[in-house]
N, C-alpha and C positions, 0 to 999 in steps of 0.2 A: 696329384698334379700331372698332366700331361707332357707328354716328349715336346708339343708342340710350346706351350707355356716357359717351359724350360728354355727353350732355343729364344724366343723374344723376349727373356729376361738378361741374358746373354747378349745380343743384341744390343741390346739398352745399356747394359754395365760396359762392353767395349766403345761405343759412340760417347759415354763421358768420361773416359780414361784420357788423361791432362797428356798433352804432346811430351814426349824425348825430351833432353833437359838441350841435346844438339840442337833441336829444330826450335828452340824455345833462344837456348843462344842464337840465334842468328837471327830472330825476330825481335830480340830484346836494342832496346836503346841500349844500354847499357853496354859503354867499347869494351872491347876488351876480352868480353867471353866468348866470341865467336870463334875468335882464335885458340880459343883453352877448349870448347868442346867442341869437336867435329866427329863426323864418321871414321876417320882417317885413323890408324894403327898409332900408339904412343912413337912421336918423335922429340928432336931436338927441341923444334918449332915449339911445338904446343909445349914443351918442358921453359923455353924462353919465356915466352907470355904467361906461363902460368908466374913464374919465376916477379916480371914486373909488373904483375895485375895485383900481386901480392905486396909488393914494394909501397907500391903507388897507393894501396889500400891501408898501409901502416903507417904511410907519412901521412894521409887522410885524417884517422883515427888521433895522431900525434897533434895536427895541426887543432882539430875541431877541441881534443880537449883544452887544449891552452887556451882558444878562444872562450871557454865555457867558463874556465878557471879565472882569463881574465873579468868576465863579466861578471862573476860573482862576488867579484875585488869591489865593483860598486864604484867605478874611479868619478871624476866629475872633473871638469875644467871653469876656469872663470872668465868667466867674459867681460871685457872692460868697453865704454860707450858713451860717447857725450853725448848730448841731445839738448839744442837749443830750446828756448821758448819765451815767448813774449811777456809773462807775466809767470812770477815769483812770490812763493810765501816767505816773508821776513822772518827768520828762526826767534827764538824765545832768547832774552838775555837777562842773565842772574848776575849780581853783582853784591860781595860783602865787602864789610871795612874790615881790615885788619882785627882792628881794634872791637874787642863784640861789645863792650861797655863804656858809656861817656863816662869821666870822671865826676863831672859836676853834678851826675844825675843820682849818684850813691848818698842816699841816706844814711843815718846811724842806724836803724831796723836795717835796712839792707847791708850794712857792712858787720853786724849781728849776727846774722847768719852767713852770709857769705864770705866775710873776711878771709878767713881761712883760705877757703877753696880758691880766693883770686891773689894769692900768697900776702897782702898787705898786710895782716897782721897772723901773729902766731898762735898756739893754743892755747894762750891765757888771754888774748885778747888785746895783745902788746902790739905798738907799730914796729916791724920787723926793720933791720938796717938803717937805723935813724939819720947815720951819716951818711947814705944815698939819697936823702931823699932833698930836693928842692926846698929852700926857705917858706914858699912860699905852697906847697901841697905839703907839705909839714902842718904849716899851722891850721889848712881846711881838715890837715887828715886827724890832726889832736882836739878840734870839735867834734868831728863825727865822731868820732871811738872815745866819747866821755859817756862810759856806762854806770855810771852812778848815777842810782835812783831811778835806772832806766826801764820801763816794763814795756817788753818788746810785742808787738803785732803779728799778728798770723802774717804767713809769710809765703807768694807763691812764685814759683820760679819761671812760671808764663808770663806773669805781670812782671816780675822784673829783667825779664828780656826785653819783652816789649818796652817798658819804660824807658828801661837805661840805654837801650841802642841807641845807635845814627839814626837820628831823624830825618827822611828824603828832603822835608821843606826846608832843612841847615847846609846839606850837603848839595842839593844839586843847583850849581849856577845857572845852567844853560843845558836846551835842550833842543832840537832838531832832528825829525825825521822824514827824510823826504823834500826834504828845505819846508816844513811844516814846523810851528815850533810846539814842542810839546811840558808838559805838566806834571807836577809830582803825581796828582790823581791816575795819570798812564802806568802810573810802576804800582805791582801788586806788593804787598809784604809775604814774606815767606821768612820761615824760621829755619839753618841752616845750623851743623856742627860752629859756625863761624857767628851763631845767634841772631840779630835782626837782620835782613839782605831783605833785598827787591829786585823782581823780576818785570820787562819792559815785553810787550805784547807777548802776556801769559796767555794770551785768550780765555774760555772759558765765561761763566755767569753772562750770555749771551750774546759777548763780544769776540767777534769774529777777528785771525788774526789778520794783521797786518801785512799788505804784499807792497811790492814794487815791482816798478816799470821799469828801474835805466840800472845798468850798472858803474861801476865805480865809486872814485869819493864824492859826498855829497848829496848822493843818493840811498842812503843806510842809516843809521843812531849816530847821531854824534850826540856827546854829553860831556859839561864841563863840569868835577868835581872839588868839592872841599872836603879833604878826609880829616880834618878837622883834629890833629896832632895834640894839641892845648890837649884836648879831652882824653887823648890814651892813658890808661892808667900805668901808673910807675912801673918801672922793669926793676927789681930787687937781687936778681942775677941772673945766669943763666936761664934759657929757657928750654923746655923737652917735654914731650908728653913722659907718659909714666911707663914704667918699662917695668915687664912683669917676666922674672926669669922663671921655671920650673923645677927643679931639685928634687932629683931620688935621694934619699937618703935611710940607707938604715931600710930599703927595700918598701919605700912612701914615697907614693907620685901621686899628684893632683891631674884633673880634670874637669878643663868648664865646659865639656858638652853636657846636654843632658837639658835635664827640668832644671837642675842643679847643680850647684859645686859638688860634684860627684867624689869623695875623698876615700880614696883604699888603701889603708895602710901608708899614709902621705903628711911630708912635710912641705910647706910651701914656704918658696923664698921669694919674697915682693921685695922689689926695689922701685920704690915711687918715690919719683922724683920732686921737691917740695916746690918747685912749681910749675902751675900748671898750664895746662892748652890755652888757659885763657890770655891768659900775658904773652905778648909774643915782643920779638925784638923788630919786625917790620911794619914800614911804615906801607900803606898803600889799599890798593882794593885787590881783591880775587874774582875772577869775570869767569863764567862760563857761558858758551853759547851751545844752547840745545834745540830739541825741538818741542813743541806745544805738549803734547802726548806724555813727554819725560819727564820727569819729577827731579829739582837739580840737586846734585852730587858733588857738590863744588870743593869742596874740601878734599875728595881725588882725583876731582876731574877740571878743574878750573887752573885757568893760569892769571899770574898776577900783572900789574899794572902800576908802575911806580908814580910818586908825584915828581913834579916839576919836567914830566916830557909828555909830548902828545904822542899818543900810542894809534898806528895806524894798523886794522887786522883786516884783511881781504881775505871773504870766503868764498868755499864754494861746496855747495851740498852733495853732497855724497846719498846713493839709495844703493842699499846694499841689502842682495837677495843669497839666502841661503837653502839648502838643499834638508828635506829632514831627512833621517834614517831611511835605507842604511847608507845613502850619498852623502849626506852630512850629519850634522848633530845640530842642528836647530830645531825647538824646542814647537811642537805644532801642538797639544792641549792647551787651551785654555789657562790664564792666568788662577789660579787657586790662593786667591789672596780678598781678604776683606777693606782694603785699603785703596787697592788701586783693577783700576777695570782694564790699562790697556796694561801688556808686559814688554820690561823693559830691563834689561840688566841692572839698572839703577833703580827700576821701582820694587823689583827682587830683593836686590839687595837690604836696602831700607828696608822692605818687607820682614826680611829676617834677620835684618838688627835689630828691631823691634822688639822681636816675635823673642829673640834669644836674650835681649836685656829682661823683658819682662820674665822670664823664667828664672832666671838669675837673680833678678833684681826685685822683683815683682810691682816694678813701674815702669815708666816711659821717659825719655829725656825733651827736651821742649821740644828739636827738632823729628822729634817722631810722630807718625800718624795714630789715631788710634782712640779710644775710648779709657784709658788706664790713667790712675792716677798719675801726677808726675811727681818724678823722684826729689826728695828734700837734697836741699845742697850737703846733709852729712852722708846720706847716698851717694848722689853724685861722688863724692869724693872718694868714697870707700867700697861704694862696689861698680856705680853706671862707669864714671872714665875708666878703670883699668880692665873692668870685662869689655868695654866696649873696641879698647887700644887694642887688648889681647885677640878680638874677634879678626880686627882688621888686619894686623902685622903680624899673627903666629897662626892663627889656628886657619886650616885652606881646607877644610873638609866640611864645617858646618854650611856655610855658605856658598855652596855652590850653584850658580845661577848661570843655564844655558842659553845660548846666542838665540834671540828671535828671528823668525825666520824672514820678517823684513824690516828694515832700522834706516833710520836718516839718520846721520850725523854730519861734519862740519870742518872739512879741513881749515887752515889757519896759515895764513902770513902776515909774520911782525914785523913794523917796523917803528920806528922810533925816530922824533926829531924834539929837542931841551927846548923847553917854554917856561917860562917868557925869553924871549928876547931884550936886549938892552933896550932896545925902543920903544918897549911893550911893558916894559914892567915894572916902570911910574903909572901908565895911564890903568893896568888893571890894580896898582894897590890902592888908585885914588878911588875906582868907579866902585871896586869891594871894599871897600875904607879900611884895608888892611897897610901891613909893612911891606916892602919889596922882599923882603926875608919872608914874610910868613906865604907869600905868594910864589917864591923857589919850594918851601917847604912844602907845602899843601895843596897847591890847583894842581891837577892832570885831569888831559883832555880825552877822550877815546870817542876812537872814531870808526865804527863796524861798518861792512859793505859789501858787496858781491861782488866780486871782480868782473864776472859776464851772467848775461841772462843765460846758463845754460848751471845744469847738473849733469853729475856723473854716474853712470851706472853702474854696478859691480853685479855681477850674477854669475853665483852656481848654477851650469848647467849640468846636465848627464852625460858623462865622455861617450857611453857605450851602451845602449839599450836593445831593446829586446830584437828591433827590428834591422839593427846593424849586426846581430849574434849571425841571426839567421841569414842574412846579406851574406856575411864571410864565410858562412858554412856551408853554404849553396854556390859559392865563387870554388872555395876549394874543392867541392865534391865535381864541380865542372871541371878543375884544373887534372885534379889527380885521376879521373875515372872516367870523366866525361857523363856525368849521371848528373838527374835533376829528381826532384821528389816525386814525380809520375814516374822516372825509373826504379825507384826503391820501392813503389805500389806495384809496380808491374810485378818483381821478386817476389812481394808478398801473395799477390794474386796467383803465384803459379804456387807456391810453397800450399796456401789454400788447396787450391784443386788437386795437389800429390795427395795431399794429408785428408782429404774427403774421398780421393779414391780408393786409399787403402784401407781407410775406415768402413768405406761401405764393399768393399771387394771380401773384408774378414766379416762383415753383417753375412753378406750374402753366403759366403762357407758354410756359416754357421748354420745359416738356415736350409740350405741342401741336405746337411748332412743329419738334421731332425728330420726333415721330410723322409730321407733313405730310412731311416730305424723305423719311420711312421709306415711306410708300406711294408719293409720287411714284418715288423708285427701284426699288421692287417695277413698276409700270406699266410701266415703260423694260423691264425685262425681260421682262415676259407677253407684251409687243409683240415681242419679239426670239422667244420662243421659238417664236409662234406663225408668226412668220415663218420659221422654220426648219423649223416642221412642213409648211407650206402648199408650201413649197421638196421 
């Protein structure tokens, strides 16, 4: 390699040797390091500004992680929002009788098998508290319960829900929707914990639901009923679901999760109460208002309706928007259910009361969905009500069913005004050819409606997302430094060019200093050769 080669590689390695870190501060955006590197001998000065470049770079670092930390908090807000609109869908309405069985509709096969379970008679088939009982459902109830010589018929517990319930065509006097007058054929039947009930624009089987145009009374369901009391079956005492306590004893505890009653080393202590869910001490209906989509739940979620007052409930729909993970906890797969196609807390549920009586029980009760036999009323008794009591009111871990991540529901205002009137209640015992007593007793009127054409929005939003992080960490890197992200490229881009000229400044040594050994070795040998020539 030549002297000459030598000097224009030289050359070339000084032309891309990156500026002084001085001349580099004074060119940078970046405030602050102009005053830290200069030509100038160490002073006070430059010891001050190094002093608050430093400060101001700590409180930076401080500030940007807390924003980082906050954001990964995941926070969200909710945002609340009327929104008028001219035209409204009419929500779904469920309605049960107290009472889940007429009296007059029990047979002796039916009281055969079910006697028991609806506390009228005991385990030998006896009429239980004989001196509770009326003179006159005394002597219907000592026909039906003469089982001598009686041979009893298969027995199914869908046929006799259906049979025995309130019939729509006994109970509903009147009906009006929309000043439209409507028809028992408008209420669907639906089987509930509460046995036969009916639901008023279920939609569904190609029937579109029902909207409205105006708000207030008059423009919603009204419906006059007869809960039809004559037919409640006898109260014998108290009434209470079954109450199912658990007891360690002796180092034995029971568990009904599982496929089964799971028993380890356990003694269980049942207290069930003699009688049951079905007898109840109120008189009246249970109403729930839902939406099309939702399957009803009335028996948690429904509120009651007494007779002898007209019951006013002004709604207004509610859409409420949730946020999924990690913002919220609303539930975004797919419904994984054989039963029900859209998801619903209530269609969850049900889903896995189901799913958990049949494993238990290994049937289904009437109001369950499903393809499974249904349970005999000696089931029923002994294992569907008290697993089923026990799923709802003890055990909070099987059932656990997450908020969908969009839900209509239904806020609610009651009020109440006593019907009939004294003026009123001659001409309705004459027009129903009842007593003025059985018309205090038995008619209530309800009357559902919107209050305004508008809903209400509820929405999860994201307090804090990606593009506000970066916002406040670009606000503070201007407050504290006075930098923006092309100043923190520019540091990089010099930090590059230092660290590519050192890199190639030690190539280059290295290769000099092969070159120096390569001609020194070549010399040793010209000298040899020529000493061989001169020889």
């Amino acid at each position: 390699m030549s002297t000459m080669d030598l000097k224009v590689e030289t050359e070339e390695l000084d032309s891309s040797q990156p500026p002084q870190i001085e001349v580099f501060a004074h060119s940078s955006t970046l405030h602050g390091i102009s005053h830290i590197f200069t030509y100038e001998r160490f002073c006070v000065k430059r010891f001050l500004w190094l002093v608050f470049f430093l400060a101001s770079l700590t409180f930076l670092i401080y500030v940007c992680v807390d924003r980082i930390h906050f954001y990964l908090e995941y926070p969200h807000v909710t945002k609340l929002d009327e929104v008028s609109t001219p035209v409204m869908t009419f929500p779904a309405v469920t309605f049960c009788n107290l009472n889940a069985f007429r009296f007059s509709r029990l047979s002796r096969n039916d009281l055969f098998y079910v006697g028991e379970l609806l506390a009228l008679l005991n385990n030998r088939y006896e009429i239980r508290d004989i001196h509770l009982v009326e003179e006159s459902v005394l002597e219907s109830l000592k026909l039906k319960t003469d089982f001598q010589n009686f041979k009893p018929r298969p027995f199914n517990m869908l046929e006799f829900y259906d049979r025995t319930g309130h019939d729509i065509n006994d109970m509903l006097l009147s009906c009006h929707f929309h000043g439209t007058e409507c028809r028992p054929e408008h209420f669907k039947v639906v089987f509930t914990r509460y046995g036969k009930c009916y639901t008023f624009n279920a939609g569904g089987d190609g029937r579109p639901p029902l909207i409205t145009t105006k708000g207030g009374m008059g423009n919603g369901l009204e419906i006059m009923l007869d809960i039809q009391q004559d037919e409640y079956l006898p109260v014998w005492g108290e009434t209470g679901k079954k109450s199912i306590s658990v007891e360690c004893l002796k180092g034995k505890c029971i568990s009904f999760t599982g496929n089964t009653f799971l028993i380890y080393y356990l003694t269980l202590s049942l207290s069930l109460s003699p009688y049951p869910d079905e007898t109840s001490f109120e008189a009246g209906i249970k109403v729930q208002i839902h939406s099309q989509e939702e399957p009803p739940f009335i028996d948690q979620l429904g509120f009651g309706v007494s007779p002898g007052f007209q019951t006013f409930v002004s709604c207004q729909e509610q859409r409420l928007i949730y946020l999924p993970p990690p913002w919220g906890d609303c539930k975004v797969t797919p419904m994984d259910s054989e039963f029900f196609e859209t998801y619903s807390i209530t269609a969850c549920r049900i889903d896995c009361e189901t799913r958990y009586l049949f494993d238990n029980c290994n049937c289904r009760m009437v109001h369950m969905p499903g393809n499974a036999d249904y349970c005999t009323p000696q089931v029923y008794k002994e294992c569907a009500d008290p697993a089923l009591d026990f799923l709802v009111e003890q055990d909070n871990d099987f059932c656990v069913c997450e908020t969908p991540c969009n839900m209509t529901r239904y806020s609610k205002e009651l009020s109440f005004v006593k019907i009939p009137s004294k003026a009123s209640a001659k001409y309705l015992a004459k027009k129903y050819n009842k007593t003025e007593q059985y018309i205090k007793d038995n008619i209530l009127v309800l009357d559902i409606f919107f209050e305004a054409l508008n809903y209400e929005t509820i929405e999860q939003k994201k307090a804090y997302e990606v593009a506000g992080l970066l916002g406040d960490i670009g606000g503070q890197m201007g407050l504290f430094i006075g930098a923006s992200i092309l100043s923190i490229l520019e540091i990089f881009d010099y930090l590059y060019e230092v660290i590519k000229y050192k890199l190639c400044r030690c190539s280059d040594k290295k290769h000099k200093h092969n070159s120096a050994d390569q001609r020194t070795v070549l010399s040793l040998d010209d000298v040899k050769c020529h000493v061989s020539n001169f020889h």
